[in-house]
C-alpha positions, 0 to 999 in steps of 0.5 A: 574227303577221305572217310572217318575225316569231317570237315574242318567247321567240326573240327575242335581248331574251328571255334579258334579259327571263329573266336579270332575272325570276330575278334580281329573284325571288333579289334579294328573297330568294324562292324557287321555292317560295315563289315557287309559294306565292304564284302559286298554282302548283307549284314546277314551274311557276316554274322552267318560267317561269324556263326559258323553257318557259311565257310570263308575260302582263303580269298574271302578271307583275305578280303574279310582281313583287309577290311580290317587292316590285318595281313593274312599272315599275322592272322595265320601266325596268332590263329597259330599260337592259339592252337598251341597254346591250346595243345591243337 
């Protein structure tokens, strides 16, 4: 990583990227445990995602949203929106 750049967790966009993963998961109606379930991870695990503690890459991700039957894409696009809406 180049220097004076830090990792996107500390970055001012991160809590919207956080704000939205939890949001979508409640919206569907999943729960952490469930959530768990269908990662094939502890409960633990989720609420460390959630807490920004652990990083998703783009395929955890994409199995994060199809559990709770959101595309990455319209993910993508209101992750967007909020970001502009804020100014970021």
């Amino acid at each position: 990583m180049p220097k004076g750049e830090s990792k996107s967790v500390h970055s001012e966009q991160f809590p919207f990227f956080q704000e939205l993963l939890v949001a979508t998961r409640k919206g569907a109606g999943v729960t952490q445990v469930a959530m768990a379930r269908a990662l094939e991870k502890s409960q633990q695990y989720v609420s460390h995602v959630e807490n920004g503690d652990v990083r998703l890459d783009y395929l955890q991700l994409r199995k994060w949203l199809a559990a709770c039957d959101v595309s990455i894409v319209d993910f993508a696009v209101e992750l967007e929106r909020r970001l502009q809406k804020a100014g970021l």
